[in-house]
C-alpha positions as CSV (number, residue, x, y, z in Angstrom):
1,X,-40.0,-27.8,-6.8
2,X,-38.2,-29.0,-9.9
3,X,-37.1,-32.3,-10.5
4,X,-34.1,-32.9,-10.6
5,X,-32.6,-35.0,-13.5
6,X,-30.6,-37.9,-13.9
7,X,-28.9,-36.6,-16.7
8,X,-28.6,-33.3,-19.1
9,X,-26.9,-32.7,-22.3
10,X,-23.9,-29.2,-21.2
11,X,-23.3,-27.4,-23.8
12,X,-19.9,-26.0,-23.7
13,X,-20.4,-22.5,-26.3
14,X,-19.9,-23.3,-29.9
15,X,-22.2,-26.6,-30.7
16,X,-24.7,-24.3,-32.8
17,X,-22.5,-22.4,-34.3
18,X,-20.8,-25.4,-36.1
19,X,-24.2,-27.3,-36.8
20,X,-24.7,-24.5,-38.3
21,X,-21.8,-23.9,-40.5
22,X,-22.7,-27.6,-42.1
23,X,-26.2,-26.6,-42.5
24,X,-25.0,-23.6,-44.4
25,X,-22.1,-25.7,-46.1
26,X,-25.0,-28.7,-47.6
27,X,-22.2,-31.4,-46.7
28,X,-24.6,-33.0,-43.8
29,X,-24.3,-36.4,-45.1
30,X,-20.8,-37.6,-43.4
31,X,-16.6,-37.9,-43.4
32,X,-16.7,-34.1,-43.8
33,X,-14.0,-31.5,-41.7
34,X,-15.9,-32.1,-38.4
35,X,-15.5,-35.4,-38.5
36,X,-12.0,-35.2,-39.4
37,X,-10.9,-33.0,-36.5
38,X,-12.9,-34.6,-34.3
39,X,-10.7,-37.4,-35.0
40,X,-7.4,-35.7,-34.8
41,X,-9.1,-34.2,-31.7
42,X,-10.0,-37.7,-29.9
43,X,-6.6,-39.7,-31.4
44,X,-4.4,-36.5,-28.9
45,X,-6.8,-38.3,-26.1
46,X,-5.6,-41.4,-26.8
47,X,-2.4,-40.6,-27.1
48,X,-1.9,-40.9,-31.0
49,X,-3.5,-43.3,-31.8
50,X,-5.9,-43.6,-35.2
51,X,-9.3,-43.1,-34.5
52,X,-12.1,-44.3,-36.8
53,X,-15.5,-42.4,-36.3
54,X,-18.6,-43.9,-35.8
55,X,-22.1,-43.8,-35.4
56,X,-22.2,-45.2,-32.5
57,X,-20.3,-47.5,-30.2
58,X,-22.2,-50.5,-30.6
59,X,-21.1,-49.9,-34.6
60,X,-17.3,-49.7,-33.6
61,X,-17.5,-52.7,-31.4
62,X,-18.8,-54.3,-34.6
63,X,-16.3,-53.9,-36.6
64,X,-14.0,-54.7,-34.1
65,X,-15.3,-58.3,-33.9
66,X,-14.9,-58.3,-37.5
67,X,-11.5,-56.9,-37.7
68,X,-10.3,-60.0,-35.4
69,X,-11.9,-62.3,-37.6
70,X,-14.2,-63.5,-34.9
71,X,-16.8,-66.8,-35.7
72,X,-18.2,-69.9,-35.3
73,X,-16.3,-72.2,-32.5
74,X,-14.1,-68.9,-31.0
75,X,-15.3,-67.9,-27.3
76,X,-15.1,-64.0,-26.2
77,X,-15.1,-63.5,-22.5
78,X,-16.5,-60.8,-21.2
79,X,-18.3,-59.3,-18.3
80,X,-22.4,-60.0,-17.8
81,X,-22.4,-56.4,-15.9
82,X,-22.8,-54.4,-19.0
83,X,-24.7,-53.1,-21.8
84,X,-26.0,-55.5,-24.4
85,X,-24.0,-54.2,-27.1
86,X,-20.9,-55.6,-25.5
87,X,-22.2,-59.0,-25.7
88,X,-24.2,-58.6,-29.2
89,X,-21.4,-57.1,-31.3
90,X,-19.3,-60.5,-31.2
91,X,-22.4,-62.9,-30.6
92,X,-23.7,-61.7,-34.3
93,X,-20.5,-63.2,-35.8
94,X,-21.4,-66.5,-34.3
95,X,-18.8,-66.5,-31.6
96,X,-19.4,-68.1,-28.1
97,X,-20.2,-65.5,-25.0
98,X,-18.0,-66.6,-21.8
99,X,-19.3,-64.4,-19.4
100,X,-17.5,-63.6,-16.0
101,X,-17.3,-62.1,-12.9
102,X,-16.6,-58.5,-11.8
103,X,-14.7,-57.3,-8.8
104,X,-17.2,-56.2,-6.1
105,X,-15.3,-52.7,-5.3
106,X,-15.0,-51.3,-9.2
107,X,-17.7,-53.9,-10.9
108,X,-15.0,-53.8,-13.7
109,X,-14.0,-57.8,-14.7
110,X,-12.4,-59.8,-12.3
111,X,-8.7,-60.7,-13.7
112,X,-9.0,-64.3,-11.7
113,X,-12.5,-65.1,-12.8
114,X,-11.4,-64.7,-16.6
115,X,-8.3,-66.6,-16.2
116,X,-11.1,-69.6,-15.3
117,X,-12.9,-69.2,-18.3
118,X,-9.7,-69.4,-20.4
119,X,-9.3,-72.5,-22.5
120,X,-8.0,-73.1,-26.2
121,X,-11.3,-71.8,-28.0
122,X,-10.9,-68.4,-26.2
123,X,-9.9,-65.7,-28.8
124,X,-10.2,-62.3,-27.3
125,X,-11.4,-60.6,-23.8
126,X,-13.6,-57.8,-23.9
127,X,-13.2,-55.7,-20.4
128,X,-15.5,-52.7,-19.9
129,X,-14.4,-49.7,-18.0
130,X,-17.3,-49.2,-15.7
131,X,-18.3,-45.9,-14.8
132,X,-15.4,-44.4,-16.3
133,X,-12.4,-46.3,-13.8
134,X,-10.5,-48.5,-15.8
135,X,-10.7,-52.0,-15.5
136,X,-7.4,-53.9,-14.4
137,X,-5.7,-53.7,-17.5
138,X,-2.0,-55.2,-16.4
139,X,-3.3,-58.6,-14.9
140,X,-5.8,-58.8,-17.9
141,X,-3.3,-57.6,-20.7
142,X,-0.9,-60.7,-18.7
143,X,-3.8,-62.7,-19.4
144,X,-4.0,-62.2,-22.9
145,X,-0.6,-61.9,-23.8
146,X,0.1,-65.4,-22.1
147,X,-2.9,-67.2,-24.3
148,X,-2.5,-65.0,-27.5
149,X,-5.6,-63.7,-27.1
150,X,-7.1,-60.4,-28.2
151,X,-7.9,-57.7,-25.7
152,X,-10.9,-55.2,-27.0
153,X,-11.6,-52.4,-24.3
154,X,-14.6,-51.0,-24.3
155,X,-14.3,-47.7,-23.0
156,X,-17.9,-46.5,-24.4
157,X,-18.2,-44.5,-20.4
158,X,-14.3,-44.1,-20.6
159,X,-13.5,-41.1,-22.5
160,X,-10.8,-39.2,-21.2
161,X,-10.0,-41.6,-18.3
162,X,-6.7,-43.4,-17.9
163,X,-4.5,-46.2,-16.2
164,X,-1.3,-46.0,-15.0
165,X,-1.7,-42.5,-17.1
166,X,-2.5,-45.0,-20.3
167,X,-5.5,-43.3,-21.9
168,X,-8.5,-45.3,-21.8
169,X,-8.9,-47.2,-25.3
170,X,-5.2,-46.8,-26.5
171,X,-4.1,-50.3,-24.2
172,X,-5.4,-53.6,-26.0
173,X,-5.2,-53.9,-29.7
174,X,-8.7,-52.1,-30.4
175,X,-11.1,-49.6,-28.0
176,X,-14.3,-48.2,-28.5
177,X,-16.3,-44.7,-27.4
178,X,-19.4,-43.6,-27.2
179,X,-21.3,-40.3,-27.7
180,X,-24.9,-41.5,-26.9
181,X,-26.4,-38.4,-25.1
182,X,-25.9,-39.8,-21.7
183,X,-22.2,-39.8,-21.7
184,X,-19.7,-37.5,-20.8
185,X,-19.5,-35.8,-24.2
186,X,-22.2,-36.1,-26.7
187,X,-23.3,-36.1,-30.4
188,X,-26.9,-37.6,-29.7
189,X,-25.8,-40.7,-31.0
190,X,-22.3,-40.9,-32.4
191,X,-18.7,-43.3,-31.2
192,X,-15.6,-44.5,-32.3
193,X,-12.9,-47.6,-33.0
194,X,-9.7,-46.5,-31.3
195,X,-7.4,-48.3,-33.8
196,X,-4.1,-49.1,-31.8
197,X,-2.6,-52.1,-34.2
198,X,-1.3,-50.0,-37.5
199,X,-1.9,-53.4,-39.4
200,X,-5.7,-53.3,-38.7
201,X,-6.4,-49.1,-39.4
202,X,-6.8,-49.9,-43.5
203,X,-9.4,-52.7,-43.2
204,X,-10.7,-50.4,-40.8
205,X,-11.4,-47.5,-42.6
206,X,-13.2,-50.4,-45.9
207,X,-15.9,-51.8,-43.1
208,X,-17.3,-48.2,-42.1
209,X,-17.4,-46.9,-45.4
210,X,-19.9,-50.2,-46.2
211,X,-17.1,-52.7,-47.5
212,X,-15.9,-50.8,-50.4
213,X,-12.2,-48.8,-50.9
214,X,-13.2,-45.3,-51.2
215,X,-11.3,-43.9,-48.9
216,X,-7.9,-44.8,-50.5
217,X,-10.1,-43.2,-53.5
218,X,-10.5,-40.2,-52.2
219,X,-7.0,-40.3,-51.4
220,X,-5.8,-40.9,-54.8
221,X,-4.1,-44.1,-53.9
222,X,-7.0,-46.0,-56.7
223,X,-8.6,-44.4,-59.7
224,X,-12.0,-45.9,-58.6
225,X,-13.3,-47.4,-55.6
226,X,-15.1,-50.6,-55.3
227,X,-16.9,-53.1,-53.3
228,X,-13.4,-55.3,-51.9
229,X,-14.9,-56.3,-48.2
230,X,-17.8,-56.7,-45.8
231,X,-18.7,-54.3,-44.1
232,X,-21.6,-51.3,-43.7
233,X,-22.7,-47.6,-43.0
234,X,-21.0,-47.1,-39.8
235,X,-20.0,-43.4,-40.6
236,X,-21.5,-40.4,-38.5
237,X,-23.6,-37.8,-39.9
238,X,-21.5,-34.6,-40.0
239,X,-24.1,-32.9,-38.3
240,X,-23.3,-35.5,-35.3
241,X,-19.2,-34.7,-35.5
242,X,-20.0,-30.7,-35.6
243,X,-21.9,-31.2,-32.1
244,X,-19.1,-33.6,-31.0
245,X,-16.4,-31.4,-31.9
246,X,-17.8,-28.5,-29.4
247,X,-17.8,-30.9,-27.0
248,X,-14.3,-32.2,-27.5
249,X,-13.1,-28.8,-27.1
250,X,-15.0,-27.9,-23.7
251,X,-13.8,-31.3,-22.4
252,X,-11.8,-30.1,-19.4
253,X,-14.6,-28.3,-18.2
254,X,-17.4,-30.8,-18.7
255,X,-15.0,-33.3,-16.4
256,X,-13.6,-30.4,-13.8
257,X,-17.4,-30.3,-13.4
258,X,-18.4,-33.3,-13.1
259,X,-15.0,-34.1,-10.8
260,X,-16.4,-31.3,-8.6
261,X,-20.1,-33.0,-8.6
262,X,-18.5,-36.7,-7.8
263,X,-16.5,-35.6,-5.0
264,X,-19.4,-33.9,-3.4
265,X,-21.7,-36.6,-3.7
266,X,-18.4,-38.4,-2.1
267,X,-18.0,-37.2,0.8
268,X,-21.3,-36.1,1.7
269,X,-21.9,-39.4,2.1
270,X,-19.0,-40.6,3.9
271,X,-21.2,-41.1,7.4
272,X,-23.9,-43.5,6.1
273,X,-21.1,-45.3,4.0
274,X,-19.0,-45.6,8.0
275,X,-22.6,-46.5,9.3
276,X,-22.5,-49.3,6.9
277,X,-26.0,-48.1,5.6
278,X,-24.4,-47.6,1.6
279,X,-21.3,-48.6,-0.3
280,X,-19.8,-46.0,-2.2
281,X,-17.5,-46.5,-5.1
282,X,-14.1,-47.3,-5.5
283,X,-11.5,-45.4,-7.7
284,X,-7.8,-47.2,-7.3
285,X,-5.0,-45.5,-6.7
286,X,-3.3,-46.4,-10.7
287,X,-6.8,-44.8,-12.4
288,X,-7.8,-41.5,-13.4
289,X,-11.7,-41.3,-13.4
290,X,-13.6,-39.4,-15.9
291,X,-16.3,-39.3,-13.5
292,X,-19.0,-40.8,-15.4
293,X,-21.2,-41.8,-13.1
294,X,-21.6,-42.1,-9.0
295,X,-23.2,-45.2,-7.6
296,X,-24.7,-46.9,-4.5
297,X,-24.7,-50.3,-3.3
298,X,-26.9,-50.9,-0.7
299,X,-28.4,-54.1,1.5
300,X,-30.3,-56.0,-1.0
301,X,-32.6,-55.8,-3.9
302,X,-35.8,-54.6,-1.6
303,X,-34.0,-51.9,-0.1
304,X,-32.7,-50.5,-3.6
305,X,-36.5,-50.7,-4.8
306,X,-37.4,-48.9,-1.8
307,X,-34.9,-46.4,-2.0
308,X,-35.4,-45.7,-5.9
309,X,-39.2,-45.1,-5.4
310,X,-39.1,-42.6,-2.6
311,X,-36.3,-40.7,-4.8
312,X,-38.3,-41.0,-7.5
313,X,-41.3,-39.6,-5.5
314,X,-39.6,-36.2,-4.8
315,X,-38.9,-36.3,-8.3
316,X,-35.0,-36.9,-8.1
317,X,-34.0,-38.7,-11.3
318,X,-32.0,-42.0,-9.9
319,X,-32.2,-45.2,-11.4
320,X,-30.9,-48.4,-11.6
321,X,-28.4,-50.1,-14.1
322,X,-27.9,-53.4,-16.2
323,X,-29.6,-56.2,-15.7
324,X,-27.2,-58.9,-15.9
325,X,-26.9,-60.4,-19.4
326,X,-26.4,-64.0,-18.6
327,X,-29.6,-63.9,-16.9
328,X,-31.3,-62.5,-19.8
329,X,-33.7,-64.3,-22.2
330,X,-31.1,-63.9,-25.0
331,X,-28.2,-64.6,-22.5
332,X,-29.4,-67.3,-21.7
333,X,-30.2,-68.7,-25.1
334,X,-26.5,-67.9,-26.1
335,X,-24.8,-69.0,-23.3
336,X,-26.6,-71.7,-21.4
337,X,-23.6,-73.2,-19.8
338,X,-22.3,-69.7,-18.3
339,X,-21.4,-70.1,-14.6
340,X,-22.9,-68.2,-11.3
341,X,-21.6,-65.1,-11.4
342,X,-22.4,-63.8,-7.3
343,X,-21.3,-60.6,-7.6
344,X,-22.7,-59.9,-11.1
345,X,-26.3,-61.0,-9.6
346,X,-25.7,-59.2,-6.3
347,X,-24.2,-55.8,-7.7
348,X,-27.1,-55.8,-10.3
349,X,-29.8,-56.1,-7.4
350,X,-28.1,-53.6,-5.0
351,X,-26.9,-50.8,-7.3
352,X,-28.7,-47.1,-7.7
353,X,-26.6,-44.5,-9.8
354,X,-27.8,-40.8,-8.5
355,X,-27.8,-37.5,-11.1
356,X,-24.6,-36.3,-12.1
357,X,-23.9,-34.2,-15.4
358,X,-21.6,-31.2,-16.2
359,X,-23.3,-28.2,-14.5
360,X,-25.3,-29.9,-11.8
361,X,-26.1,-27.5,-8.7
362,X,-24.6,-28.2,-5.3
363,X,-28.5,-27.0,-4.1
364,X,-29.4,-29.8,-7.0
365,X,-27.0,-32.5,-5.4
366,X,-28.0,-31.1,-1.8
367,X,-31.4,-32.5,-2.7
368,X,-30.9,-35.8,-3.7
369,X,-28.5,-36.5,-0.9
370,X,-30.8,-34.7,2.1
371,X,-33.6,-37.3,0.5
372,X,-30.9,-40.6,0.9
373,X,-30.2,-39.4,4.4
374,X,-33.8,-38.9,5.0
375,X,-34.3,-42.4,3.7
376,X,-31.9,-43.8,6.4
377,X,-33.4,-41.8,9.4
């Protein structure tokens, strides 16, 4: 029997046709015409706004803790249930992590457990749309607007999602994407800075291109371009935008898949979710899911581990997710002081996420949930 896999790259008709075309072209190098209409294709997702591309997320959400001038003696709060590069990006200017809770039905930040950590050293909140479902972006945005502080979304599992039909990455001042290979759409490694302040696009554009002004060079606006800023190679090979760019076009049926995957794994586990054996997850009423992933929350930590290894053993491809960052070594040594956080440490313990990807079989998805209910018996 083949195994089935957590997760697989779809390909959606044209991606080797255009790597190709920039192979034949020579321009591999980067800001070529796939990376420009990828970015007119992602700014129509977000709703016009100006979209920087990247080489990754963890690049974008760089520079957007430069943009805000983030350092020394400024505090960024931010959930602990994420991936590191949410927490490294703004502890490598020097600014203070505030980590906080997560709501126990979405695991997206917690609006009343930020509005704790608030005091007059915080400077921005970072929330992370888990899974794809927005975080609660009108009692956070209150938040922010109420203490002046930043609001940075980072919507790296996010693309295409919305709230309160807001895309995903066009609400707080700056957003980010990702293209690693695990997401919904995918350049092997590829994101971008969703720029949604006009006054911050310029500055913008100087960091990727390593500090210096040659993109109002190659737009005639200076007869010579020059080191003016910090900044650093954050640009995308074209070779990554020409893959991207097949993707973005075959979006609506990479997430009408994946919709159709989700909602299987949904409600064919309604009756152990009733039975109170799993948890399944929550999508609110306001958001529009880009079904990035489908997650289980079960009793405790021993029952995941069991769970996971006899899925495992019949060679079904689930696994588990973040370990929580304020309980990891570096966590720790950057923010010593951060507070208990009992449904971060609980969700983290509990959680499995089960294979889902664009073209997954329903006898594929059979499997892995004939095994959970097997695991129940």
């Amino acid at each position: 029997m083949l195994p089935v896999p957590f997760t697989q790259v779809y390909l959606t008709g044209r991606e080797l046709e255009y790597l190709r075309q920039v192979v034949e072209d020579g321009a591999m190098a980067s800001n070529g015409p796939f990376t420009r209409r990828c970015a007119e294709r992602l700014s129509q997702l977000s709703g016009g706004s100006d979209i920087v591309l990247t080489n990754s997320c963890t690049a974008a959400l760089e520079m957007a803790a430069i943009l805000m001038e983030l350092g020394p003696g400024d505090e960024v709060i931010l959930p602990s249930f994420t991936f590191v590069s949410t927490a490294s990006a703004f502890a490598r200017t020097g600014a203070q992590l505030v980590f906080a809770d997560v709501d126990p039905a979405t695991l997206n930040l917690d609006p009343d457990s930020v509005a704790q950590q608030v005091n007059s050293r915080s400077r921005a909140i970072v929330p992370v749309h888990y899974a794809g479902v927005a975080a609660p972006m009108t009692q956070l945005k209150e938040i922010a607007e109420q203490h002046q502080l930043a609001l940075i979304e980072d919507a790296a599992q996010a693309v295409g999602a919305s709230y309160q039909q807001m895309p995903l990455g066009s609400i707080g001042q700056l957003g980010t994407f990702s293209f690693h290979h695990t997401k919904n759409l995918v350049a092997g490694e590829a994101g971008a800075l969703c720029v949604n302040d006009p006054d911050l696009l310029s500055r913008a554009m100087i960091l990727r291109d390593k500090g210096t002004n040659r993109e109002a060079f190659l737009a005639g606006q200076v007869d010579k371009y020059s080191w003016v800023d910090q900044g650093s190679s954050y640009l995308p090979a074209e070779l990554a935008a020409a893959f991207l760019l097949a993707q973005l076009e075959g979006i609506e049926q990479i997430q009408d898949s994946r919709q159709q995957a989700y909602e299987f794994y949904y409600q064919q586990l309604q009756p152990l979710d009733q039975k109170g054996y799993l948890q399944r997850p929550t999508i609110p009423a306001e958001c529009q899911s880009n079904y990035h992933l489908f997650h289980l929350l079960v009793a405790d930590q021993d029952q995941r581990d069991r769970l996971l290894a006899s899925l495992n053993q019949q060679q079904i491809g689930a696994v588990f997710h973040y370990v929580p960052l304020h309980l990891s070594a570096m966590g720790q040594r950057l923010a010593p002081d951060s507070v208990e956080l009992p449904v971060t440490t609980s969700a983290s313990q509990r959680l499995i996420r089960l294979p889902l990807f664009a073209g997954i079989t329903k006898q594929q998805q059979q499997r892995v949930v004939a095994a959970i209910e097997e695991f129940f018996q």
